[in-house]
Structure formats: C-alpha cells, structure tokens
C-alpha distance (Angstrom), angle and dihedral (degrees) to the residues before:
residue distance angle dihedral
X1 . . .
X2 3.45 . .
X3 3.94 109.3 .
X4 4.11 94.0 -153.4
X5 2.84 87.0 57.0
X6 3.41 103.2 57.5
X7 3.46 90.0 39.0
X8 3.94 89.6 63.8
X9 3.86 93.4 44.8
X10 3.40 91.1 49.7
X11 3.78 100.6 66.5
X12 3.66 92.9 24.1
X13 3.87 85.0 69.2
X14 4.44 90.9 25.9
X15 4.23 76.3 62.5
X16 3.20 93.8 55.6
X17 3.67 102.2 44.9
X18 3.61 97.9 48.4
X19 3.83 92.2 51.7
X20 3.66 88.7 44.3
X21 4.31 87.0 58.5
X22 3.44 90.4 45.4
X23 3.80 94.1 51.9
X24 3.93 102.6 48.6
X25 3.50 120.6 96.6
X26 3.33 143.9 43.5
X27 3.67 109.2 -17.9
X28 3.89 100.5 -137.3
X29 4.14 98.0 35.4
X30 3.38 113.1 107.5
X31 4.16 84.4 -159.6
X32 3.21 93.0 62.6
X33 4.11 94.7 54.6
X34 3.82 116.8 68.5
X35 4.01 112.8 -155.6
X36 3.74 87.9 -145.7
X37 3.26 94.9 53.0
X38 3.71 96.2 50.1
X39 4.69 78.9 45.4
X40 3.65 85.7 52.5
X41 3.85 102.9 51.2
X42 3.81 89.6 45.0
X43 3.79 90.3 56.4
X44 3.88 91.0 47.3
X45 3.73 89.8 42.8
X46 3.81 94.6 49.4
X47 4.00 91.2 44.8
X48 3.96 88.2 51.8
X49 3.35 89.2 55.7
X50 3.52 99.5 50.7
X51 4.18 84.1 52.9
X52 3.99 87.9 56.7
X53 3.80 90.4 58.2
X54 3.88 81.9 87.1
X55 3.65 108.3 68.6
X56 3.80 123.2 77.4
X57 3.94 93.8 179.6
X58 3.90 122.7 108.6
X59 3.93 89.3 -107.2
X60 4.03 85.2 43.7
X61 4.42 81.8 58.4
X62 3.57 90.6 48.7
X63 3.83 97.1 47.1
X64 4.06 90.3 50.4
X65 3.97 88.8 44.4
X66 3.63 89.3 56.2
X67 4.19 104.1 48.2
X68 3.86 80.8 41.8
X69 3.73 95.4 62.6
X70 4.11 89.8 34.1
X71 3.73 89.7 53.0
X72 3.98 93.9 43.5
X73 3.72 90.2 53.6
X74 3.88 99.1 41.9
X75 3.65 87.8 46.9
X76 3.84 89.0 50.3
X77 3.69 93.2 54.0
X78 3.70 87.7 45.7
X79 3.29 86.3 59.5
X80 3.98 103.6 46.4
X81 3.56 81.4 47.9
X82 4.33 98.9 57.3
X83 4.28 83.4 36.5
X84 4.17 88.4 57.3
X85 3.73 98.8 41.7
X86 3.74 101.6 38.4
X87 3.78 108.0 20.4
X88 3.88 116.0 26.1
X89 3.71 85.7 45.0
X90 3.93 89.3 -147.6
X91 3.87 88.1 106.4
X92 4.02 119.1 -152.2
X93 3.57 111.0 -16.7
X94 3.45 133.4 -178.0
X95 3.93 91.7 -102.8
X96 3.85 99.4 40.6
X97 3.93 81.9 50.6
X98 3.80 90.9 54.4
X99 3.63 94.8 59.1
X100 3.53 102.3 38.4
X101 4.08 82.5 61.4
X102 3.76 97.1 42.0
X103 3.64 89.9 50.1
X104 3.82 97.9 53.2
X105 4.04 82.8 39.5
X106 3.53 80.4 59.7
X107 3.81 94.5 53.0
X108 3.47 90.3 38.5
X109 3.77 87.7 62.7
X110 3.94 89.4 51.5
X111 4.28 86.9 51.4
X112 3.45 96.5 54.3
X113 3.96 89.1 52.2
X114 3.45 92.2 50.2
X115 3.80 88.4 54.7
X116 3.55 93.1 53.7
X117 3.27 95.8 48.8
X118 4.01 90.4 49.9
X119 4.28 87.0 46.8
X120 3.92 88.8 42.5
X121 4.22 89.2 47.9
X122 3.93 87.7 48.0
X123 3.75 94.8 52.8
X124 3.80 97.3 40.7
X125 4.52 85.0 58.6
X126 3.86 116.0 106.8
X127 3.44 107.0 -151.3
C-alpha cells in the first residue's frame, strides 16, 4: 500500500464529505449551516489542493482544476458569509443563506468530480 496515496485519497474524499455536511439542509436556515463546518472544509479543501500540486499528467490538470474551482467557491461563500455578519449589518438572512449554500453546492459538485476522477484513475491502474 502506497501511503501517498492514501494520503491524497483521504482528503480528496475528507473534501468532499465536509462540503457535503455543510450543504444538507434547508437551504435558507441558518441552523442548519455550521460556520465551522463551512472553516473546516475550506482548510481540507485548501490542503487537497496543495497535494494536487504534484501531478503533471492530464488527470493530474483535471484534479488541480477541480479543488481550484471548489476552493474559489467555498472561499467565496466564506466570504459573503463574514461581509453579512460583520459588515452589512443585516446578519444571516434568508437570501445571504441561499447563496452561501448554492455556492458550496457548487463546490460540492466540483468534489464529487474530483472523486470520480480519483475512483476512475484507481480502476484504470495495472498492477
């Protein structure tokens, strides 16, 4: 067993899991949307990025392409969040809740490509 390997699979698929607990629920409760679990998939996302640096095959392109546009849109709903709760002053409304969730449903989206990609790459290796 190659322990890069599982490193890299392991927060390829952590990514995905965290966004996914972030995303379900309603879409415009605030309840049902933890801030530190929208922190905690940005970390993961960002450190799964850094771990697709590595590969300079076409799959390699495609895995970096995807964290980049998860971590650009969980970083932008990170940041609608901070702008409604400590600039706008209006707090978390309905609306501002909407889009932080469809953004991080957007980078969900991206995640779960990335793992198929990653569970398509492990079936296509001859051992």
């Amino acid at each position: 067993m190659n322990l890069e390997k599982v490193i890299f699979g392991f927060f390829i698929v952590f990514a995905a899991t965290l966004n996914f607990g972030f995303f379900i629920g309603d879409i415009d409760n605030p309840v049902h949307h933890d801030i530190y679990e929208l922190f905690a998939a940005v970390v993961v996302n960002l450190i799964a990025t850094v771990l697709k640096f590595g590969d300079r095959t076409q799959i390699g392109a495609i895995h970096l392409a995807t964290s980049l546009v998860a971590d650009l849109q969980l970083l932008a709903a990170a940041m609608v969040w901070g702008y409604a709760a400590h600039v706008a002053g209006t707090g978390l409304t309905a609306a501002t809740m909407s889009s932080i969730v469809s953004l991080s449903g957007g980078a969900l989206f991206a995640n779960v490509v990335s793992v198929v990609i990653l569970i398509a790459e492990t079936i296509m290796q001859r051992r």
